[in-house]
LUMVEX-581154 format. One record per residue (C-alpha): residue in one letter; x, y, z. Coordinates in steps of 0.001 Angstrom, whole numbers, padded with zeros to 6 digits. Layout:
N
+--------+---------+---------+---------+
: residu :       x :       y :       z :
+--------+---------+---------+---------+
:      a :       X :       Y :       Z :
...
+--------+---------+---------+---------+
***
This chain:
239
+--------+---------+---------+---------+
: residu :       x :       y :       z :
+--------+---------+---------+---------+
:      x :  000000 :  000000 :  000000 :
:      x :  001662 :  002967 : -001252 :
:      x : -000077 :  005527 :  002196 :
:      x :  000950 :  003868 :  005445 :
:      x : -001595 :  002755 :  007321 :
:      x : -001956 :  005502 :  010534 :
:      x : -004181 :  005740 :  013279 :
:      x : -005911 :  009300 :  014423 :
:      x : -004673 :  010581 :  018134 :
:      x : -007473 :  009867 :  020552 :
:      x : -007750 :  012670 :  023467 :
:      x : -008006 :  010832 :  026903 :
:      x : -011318 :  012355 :  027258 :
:      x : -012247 :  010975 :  023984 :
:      x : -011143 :  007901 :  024680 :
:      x : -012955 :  007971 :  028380 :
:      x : -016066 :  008679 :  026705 :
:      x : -015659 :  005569 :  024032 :
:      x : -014785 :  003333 :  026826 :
:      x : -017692 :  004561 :  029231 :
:      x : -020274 :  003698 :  025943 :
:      x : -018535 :  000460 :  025558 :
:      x : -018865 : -000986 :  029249 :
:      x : -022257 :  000675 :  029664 :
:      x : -024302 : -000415 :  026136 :
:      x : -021698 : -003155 :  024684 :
:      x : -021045 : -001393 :  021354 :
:      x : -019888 :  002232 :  020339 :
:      x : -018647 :  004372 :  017112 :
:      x : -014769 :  005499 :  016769 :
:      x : -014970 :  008482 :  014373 :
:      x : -012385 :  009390 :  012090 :
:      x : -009953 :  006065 :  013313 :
:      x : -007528 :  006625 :  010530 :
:      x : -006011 :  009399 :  008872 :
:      x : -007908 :  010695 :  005844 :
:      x : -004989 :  009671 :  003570 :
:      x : -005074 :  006307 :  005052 :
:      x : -008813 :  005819 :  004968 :
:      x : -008932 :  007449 :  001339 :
:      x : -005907 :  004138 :  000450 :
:      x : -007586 :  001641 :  002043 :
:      x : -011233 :  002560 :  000602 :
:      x : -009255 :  002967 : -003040 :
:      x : -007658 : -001198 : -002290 :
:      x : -011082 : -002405 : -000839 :
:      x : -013099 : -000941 : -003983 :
:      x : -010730 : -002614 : -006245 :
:      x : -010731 : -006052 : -004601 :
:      x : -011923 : -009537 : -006163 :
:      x : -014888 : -010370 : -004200 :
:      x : -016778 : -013527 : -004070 :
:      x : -020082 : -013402 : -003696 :
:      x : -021116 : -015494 :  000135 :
:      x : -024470 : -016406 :  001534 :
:      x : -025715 : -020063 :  003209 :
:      x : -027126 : -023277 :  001831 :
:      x : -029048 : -025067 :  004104 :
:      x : -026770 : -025036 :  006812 :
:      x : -023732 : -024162 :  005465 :
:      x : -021271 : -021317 :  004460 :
:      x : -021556 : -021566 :  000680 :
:      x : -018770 : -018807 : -001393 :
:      x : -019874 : -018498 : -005074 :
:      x : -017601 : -017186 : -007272 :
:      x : -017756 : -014042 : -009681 :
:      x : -016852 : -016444 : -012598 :
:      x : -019259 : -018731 : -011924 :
:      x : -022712 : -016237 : -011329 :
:      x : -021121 : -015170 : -014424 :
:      x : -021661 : -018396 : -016496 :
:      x : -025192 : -018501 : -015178 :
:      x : -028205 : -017761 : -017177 :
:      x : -030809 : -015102 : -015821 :
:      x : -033528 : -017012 : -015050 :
:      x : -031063 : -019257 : -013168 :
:      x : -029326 : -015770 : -011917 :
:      x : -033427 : -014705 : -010473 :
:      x : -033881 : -018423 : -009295 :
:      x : -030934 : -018436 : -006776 :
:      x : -032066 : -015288 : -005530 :
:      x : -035743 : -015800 : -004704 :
:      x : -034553 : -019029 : -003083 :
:      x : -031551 : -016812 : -001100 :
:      x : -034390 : -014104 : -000394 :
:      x : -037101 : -017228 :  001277 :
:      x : -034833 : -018789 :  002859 :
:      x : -034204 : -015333 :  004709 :
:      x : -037947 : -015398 :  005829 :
:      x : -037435 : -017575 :  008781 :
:      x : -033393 : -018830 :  008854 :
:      x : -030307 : -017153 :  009412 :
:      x : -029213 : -015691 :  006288 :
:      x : -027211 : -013629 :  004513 :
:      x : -026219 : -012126 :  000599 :
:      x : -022913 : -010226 :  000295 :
:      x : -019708 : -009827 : -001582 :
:      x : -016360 : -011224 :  000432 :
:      x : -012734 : -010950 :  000161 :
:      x : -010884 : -013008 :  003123 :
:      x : -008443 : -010915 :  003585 :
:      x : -007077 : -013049 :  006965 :
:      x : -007650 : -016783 :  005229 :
:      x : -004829 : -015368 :  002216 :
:      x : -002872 : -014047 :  004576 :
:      x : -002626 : -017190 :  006506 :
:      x : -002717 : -019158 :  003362 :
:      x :  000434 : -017049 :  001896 :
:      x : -001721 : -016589 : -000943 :
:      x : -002229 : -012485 : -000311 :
:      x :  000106 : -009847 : -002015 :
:      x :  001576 : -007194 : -000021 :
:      x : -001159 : -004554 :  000350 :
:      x : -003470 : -006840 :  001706 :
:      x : -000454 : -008567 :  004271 :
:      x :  000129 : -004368 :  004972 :
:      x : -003307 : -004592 :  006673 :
:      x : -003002 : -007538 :  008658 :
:      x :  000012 : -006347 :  009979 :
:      x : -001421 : -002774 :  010941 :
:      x : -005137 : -004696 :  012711 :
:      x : -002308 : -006870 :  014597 :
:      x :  000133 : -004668 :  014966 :
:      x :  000293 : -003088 :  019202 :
:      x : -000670 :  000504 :  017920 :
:      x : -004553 : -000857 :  016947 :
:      x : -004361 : -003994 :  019619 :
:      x : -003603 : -001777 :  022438 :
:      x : -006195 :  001138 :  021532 :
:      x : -008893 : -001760 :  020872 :
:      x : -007253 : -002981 :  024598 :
:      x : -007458 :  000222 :  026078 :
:      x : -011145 :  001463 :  025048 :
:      x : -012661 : -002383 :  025534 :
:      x : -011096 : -002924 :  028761 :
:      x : -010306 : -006548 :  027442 :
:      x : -006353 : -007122 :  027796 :
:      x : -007533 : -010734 :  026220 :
:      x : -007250 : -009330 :  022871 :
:      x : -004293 : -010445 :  021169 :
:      x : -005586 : -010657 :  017560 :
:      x : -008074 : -009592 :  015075 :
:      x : -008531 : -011148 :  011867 :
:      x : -010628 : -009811 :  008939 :
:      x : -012561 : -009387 :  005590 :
:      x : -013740 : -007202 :  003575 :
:      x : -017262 : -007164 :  002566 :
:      x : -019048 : -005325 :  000114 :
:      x : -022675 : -004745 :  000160 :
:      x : -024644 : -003903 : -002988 :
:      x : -028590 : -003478 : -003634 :
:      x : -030240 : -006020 : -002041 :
:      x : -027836 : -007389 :  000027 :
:      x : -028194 : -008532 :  003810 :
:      x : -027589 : -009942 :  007253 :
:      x : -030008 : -011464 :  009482 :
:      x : -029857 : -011556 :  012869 :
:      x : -027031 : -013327 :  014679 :
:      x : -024437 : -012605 :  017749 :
:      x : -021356 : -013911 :  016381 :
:      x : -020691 : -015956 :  018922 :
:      x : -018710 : -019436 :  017823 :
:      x : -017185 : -021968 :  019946 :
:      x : -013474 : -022096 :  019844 :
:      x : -012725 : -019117 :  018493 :
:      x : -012081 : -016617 :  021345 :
:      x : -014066 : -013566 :  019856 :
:      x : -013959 : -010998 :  022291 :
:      x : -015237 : -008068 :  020064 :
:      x : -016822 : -007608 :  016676 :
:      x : -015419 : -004377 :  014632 :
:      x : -016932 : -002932 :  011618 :
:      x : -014259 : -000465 :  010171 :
:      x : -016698 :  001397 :  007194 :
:      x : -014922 :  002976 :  004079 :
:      x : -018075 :  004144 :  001556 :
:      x : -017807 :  008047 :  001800 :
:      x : -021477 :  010165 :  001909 :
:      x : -023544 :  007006 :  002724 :
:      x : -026824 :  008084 :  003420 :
:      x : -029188 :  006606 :  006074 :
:      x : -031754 :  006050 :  003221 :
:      x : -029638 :  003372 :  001596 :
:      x : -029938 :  000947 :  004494 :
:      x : -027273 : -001395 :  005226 :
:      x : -027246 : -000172 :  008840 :
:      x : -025510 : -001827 :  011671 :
:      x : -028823 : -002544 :  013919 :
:      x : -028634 : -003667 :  017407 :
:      x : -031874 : -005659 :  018692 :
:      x : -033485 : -005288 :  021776 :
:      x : -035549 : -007783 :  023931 :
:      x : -039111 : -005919 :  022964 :
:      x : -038437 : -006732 :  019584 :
:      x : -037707 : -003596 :  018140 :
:      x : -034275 : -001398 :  016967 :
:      x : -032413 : -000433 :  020329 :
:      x : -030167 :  001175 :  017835 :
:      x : -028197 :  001410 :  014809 :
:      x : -025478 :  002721 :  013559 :
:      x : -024934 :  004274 :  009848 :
:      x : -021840 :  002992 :  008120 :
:      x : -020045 :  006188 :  008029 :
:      x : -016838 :  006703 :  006361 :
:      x : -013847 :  006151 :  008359 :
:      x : -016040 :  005248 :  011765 :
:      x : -014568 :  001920 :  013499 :
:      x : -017940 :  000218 :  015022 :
:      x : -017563 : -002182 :  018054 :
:      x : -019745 : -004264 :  019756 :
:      x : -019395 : -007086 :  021984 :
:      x : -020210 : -010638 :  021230 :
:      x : -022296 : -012108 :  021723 :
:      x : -024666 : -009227 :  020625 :
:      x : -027608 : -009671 :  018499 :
:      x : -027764 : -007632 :  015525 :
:      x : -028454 : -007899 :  011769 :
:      x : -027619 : -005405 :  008767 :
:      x : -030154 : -004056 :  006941 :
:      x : -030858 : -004783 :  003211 :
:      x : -029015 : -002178 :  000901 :
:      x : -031898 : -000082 : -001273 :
:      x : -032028 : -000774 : -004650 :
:      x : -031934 :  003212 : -004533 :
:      x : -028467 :  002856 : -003017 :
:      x : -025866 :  005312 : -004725 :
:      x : -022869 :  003522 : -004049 :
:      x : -022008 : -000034 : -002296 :
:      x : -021465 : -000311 :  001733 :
:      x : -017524 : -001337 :  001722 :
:      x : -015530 : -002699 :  005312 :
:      x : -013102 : -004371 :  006761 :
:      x : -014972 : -006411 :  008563 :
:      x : -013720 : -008855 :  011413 :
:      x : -013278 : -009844 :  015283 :
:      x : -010717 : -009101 :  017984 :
:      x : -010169 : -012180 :  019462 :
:      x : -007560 : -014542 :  021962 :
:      x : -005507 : -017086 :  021171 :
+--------+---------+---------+---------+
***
């Protein structure tokens, strides 16, 4: 990556005030994490990244590639859809574009950009502010994706919670500049009465954090949508 990656000073009082939301409601918004020249490289690699296309078959992670929705015909195109879309109804689901940024890494299969950002979400200078604002000095990892959500695309609920794997934190790190509330694909939090307790608009250059396990979902991207909801997605975890 030709900008370093670099993260924004945080005032103590700033950080007090993260750290207060954090311990008192379980999730909370970082503004303006990075550097603008940072954020500006990092959305300008994430836009330009080969995504997969990810959602769940039955009861299974299922990755289809862009190659192979390519070869498809329409009406088979519309027919994995509708089935993606009723399944959705009453199971956990979801439709979005991936890049596993942390599986290539491990893999040795990314090129340097992408092992730039692993290095920088594991490197002390993000571990130790994720440390200091969680109050978990567990955290000795996060790993990550990047996902890109485009009309129509979704999360249902969930709380991320999976045995084994030491997740301490989720984190949300959005990149699309001037999203709009309008376009959905908003972080929402659900609370006991059924309803919204809140949610949180991907804003450009916010870090998002919530605890797991926390219900939440994201909302379906509009087809009105004027651009696609880009992150580095991912979870702070032990070892």
């Amino acid at each position: 990556m030709a900008v370093p990656l670099l993260l924004n000073a945080a005032s103590s009082e700033r950080r007090a005030a993260i750290r207060e939301r954090l311990q008192r409601t379980g999730r909370a918004q970082v503004v303006d994490v990075l550097t603008a020249p940072s954020a500006d490289a990092l959305f300008e690699l994430a836009r330009a990244a080969d995504y997969n296309v990810v959602t769940r078959r039955g009861t299974g992670h299922v990755d289809l590639p862009s190659a192979w929705l390519a070869s498809l015909e329409p009406n088979q195109k519309r027919g994995l859809g509708e089935a993606i879309q009723k399944s959705a109804a009453t199971d956990f689901q979801y439709l979005y574009d991936n890049y596993p940024v942390f599986d290539l890494v491990q893999d040795g299969r990314a090129d340097a950009r992408w092992r730039d950002l692993a290095a920088f979400l594991n490197g002390e200078d993000f571990l130790d502010l994720m440390r200091d604002l969680t109050g978990e000095q567990r955290i000795a990892m996060a790993d990550m994706q990047v996902t890109r959500y485009r009309p129509g695309h979704f999360l249902t609920e969930h709380d991320d919670y999976a045995e084994g794997k030491n997740r301490y934190y989720a984190y949300v790190l959005n990149l699309t500049p001037g999203w709009r509330v309008d376009w959905g694909g908003l972080l929402a939090f659900h609370g006991e009465d059924g309803n919204v307790s809140e949610a949180f608009t991907p804003r450009f250059n916010t870090l998002n954090l919530l605890r797991v396990p926390t219900p939440h979902s994201v909302t379906q991207v509009a087809l009105s949508a004027g651009g696609d909801r880009i992150s580095i997605t991912g979870w702070l975890r032990g070892r």
